[in-house]
C-alpha positions in Angstrom: 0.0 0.0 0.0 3.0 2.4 0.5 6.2 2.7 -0.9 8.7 4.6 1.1 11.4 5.8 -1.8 15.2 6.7 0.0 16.6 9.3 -3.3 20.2 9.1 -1.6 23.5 10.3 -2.6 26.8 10.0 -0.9 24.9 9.7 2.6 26.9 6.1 3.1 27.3 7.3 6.5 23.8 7.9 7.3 21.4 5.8 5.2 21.8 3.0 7.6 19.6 5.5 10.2 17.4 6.2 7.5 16.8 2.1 6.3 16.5 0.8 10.0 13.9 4.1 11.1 12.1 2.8 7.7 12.5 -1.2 8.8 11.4 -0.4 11.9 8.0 0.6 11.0 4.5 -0.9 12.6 2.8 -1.0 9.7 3.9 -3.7 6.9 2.5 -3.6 4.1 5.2 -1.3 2.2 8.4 -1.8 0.2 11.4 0.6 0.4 12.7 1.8 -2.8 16.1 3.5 -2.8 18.3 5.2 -6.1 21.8 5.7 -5.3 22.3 9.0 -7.2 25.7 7.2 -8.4 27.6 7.7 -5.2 30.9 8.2 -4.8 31.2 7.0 -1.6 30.4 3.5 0.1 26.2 3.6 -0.6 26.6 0.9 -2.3 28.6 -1.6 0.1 26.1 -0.4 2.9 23.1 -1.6 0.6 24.6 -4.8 0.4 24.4 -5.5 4.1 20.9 -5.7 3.6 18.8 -8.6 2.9 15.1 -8.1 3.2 12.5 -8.7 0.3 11.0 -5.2 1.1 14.0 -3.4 -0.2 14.3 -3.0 -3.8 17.6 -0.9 -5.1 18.2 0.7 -8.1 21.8 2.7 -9.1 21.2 6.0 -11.5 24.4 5.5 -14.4 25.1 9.3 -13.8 24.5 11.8 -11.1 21.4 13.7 -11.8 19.6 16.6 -10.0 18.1 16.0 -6.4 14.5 16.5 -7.9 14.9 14.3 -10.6 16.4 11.3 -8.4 13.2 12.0 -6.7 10.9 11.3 -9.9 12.8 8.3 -10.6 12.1 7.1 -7.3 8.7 7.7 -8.1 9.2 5.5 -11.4 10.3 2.7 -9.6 7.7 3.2 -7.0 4.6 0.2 -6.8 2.4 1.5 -4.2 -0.2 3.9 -4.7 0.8 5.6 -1.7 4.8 7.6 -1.7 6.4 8.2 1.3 9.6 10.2 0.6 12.4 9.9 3.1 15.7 11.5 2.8 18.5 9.6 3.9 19.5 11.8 5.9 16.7 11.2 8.0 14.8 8.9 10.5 11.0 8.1 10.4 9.2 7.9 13.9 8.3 3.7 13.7 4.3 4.6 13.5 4.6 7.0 10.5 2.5 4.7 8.6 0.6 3.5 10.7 -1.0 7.4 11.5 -0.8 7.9 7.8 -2.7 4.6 7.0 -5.2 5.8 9.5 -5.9 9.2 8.4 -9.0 9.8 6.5 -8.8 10.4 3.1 -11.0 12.8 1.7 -11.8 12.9 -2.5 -9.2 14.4 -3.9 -6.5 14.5 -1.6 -3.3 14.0 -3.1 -1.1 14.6 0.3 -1.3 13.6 3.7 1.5 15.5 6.4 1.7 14.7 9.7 5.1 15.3 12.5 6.3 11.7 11.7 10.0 12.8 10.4 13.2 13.7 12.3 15.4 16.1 10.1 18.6 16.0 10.4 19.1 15.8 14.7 16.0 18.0 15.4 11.9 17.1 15.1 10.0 18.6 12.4 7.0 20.8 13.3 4.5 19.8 10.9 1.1 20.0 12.2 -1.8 17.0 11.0 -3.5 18.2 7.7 -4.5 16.9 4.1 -3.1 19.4 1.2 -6.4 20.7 -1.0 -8.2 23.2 -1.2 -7.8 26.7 -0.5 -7.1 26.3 3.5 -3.6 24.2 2.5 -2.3 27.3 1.1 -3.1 29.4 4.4 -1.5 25.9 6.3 1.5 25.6 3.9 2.1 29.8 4.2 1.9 29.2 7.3 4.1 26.6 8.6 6.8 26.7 5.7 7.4 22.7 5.5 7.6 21.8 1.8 10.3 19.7 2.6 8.7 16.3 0.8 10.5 14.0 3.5 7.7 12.2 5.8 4.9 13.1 3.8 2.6 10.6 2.1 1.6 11.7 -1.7 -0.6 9.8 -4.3 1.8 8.1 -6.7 -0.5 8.8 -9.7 -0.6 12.2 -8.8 3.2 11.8 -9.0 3.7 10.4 -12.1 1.3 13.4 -13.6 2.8 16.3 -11.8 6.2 15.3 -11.1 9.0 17.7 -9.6 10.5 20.2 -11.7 13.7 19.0 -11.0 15.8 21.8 -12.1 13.9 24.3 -9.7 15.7 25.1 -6.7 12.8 24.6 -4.8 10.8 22.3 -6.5 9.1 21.1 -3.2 7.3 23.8 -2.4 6.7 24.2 -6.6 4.9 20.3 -6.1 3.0 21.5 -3.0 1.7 24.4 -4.5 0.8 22.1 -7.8 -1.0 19.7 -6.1 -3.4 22.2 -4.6 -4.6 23.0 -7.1 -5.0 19.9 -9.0 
């Protein structure tokens, strides 16, 4: 039902963090889908010590931009349902679980909640669906387009990817799926 896609790059170091937070989850019915943004470093060893049929990998032939490692995890994605984590952080273990249970009203292509820890300090996202006009007031609001911990509609994905040349093509995607 969800597919929680690692984009990494030269974050050997800290994508173990980010796999086990991701491994360690209460609700099971997910895959993990991680693309090594051809690393320079060791991502690729630490993938290996890994050994569970939830984890697929895949290994881009070039380094491309951020947001377009992002689409691609998208690409490779099976579940209707994304769940973006960056490797440099850590979900809380019932992310999905409080996703899974959140009502989801027509037309919602996002789902937010506080279930991420960026990078040593916890996120302040507050519980809301993004559309309609009172997710631009939230998202003005609390400034959080960061896409990491978030759960968005794969389709919705796939139709209105990230602009991945934008510098900040996560608040571009937020803003896009409002109004789609």
């Amino acid at each position: 039902k969800y597919s929680i896609c690692i984009p990494t790059y030269n974050r050997a170091g800290m994508l173990p963090d980010a796999l086990e937070s991701a491994l360690a989850q209460t609700y099971t019915d997910f895959e993990i889908v991680i693309v090594d943004n051809a690393s320079t470093d060791n991502t690729q060893s630490v993938l290996q010590r890994y050994d569970d049929p939830r984890i697929r990998t895949f290994r881009n032939d070039r380094t491309v931009s951020m947001y377009a490692n992002h689409n691609i995890c998208v690409g490779h994605a099976k579940a209707p349902w994304i769940i973006f984590l960056h490797s440099d952080d850590v979900l809380k273990k019932t992310c999905i679980e409080v996703l899974d249970s959140y009502p989801k009203k027509a037309g919602c292509a996002c789902i937010r909640q506080s279930m991420v820890t960026i990078k040593g300090s916890e996120c302040h996202w507050r519980d809301y669906e993004l559309h309609g006009a009172d997710s631009l007031a939230i998202l003005l609001r609390w400034k959080d387009g960061c896409p990491s911990g978030g759960a968005y509609l794969r389709d919705v994905l796939l139709r209105s990817p990230f602009e991945d040349e934008k510098i900040a093509a996560d608040y571009d995607l937020l803003f896009k799926l409002l109004i789609a």
